[in-house]
C-alpha positions in Angstrom: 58.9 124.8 31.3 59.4 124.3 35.1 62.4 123.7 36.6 63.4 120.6 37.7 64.3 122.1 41.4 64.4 125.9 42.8 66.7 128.6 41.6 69.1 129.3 44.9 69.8 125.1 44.6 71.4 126.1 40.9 73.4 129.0 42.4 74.6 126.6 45.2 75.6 124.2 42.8 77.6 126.5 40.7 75.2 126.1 37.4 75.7 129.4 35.1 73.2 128.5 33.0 70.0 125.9 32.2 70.7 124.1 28.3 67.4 123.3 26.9 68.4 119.9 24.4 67.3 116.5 24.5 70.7 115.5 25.9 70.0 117.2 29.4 69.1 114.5 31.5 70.9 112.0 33.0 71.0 108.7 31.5 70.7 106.6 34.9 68.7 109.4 36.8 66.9 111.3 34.6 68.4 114.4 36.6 69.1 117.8 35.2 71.8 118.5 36.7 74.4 117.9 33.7 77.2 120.1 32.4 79.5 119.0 29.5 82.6 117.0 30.0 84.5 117.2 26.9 84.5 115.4 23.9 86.0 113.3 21.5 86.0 112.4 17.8 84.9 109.7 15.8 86.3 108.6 12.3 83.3 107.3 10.6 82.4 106.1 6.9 80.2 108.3 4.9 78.7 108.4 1.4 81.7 111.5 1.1 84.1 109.3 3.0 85.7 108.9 6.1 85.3 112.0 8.4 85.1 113.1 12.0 82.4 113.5 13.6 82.9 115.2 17.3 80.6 113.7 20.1 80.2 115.9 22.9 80.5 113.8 26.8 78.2 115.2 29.7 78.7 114.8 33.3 75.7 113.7 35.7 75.6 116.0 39.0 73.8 113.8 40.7 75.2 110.3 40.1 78.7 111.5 38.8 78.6 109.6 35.8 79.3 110.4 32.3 77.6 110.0 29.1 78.0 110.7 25.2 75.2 112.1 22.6 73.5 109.7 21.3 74.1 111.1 17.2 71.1 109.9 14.7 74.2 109.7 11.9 76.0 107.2 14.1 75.7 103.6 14.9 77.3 102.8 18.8 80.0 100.2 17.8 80.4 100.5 13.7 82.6 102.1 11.6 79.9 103.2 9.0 77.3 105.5 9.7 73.3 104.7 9.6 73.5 105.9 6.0 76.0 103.5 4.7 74.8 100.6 6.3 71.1 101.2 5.1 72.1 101.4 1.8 74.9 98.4 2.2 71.3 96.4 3.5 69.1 97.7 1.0 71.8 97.0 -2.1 71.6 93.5 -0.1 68.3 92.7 -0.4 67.6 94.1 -4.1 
């Protein structure tokens, strides 16, 4: 893997250390420069029930804007996860 710019532009920057995950780059820039910038917590249907999921907020370098993880499990705007709502579709059409 090659890095996105040189190694004395990290230290400048004050970047400890280089995550490798698909949530990396920026959203708007595709940059690497990203750290994490909190999170929060989502209370979310399941097959089990409702739970909390925690979704973890990043911080663009470059642009200065944040982002969330996109989870596979949630659904951006519902209340039920992908799971529920498949089965509530699928129950639906049979």
């Amino acid at each position: 893997m090659s890095l996105p710019i040189y190694i004395p532009e990290f230290v400048r920057l004050g970047i400890t250390k280089v995550r490798e995950s698909q949530f990396q780059t920026s959203v708007d820039t595709g940059s690497w420069l990203t750290i994490k910038n909190g999170s929060y917590t989502r209370r979310t249907w399941l097959f089990t029930g409702r739970q909390c999921v925690r979704v973890q907020r990043h911080l663009c370098r470059a642009c200065a804007k944040s982002y969330s993880e996109q989870s596979p499990l949630l659904v951006r705007g519902s209340w039920y996860s992908r799971q529920v709502r498949r089965s509530a579709v699928d129950r639906w059409h049979n």
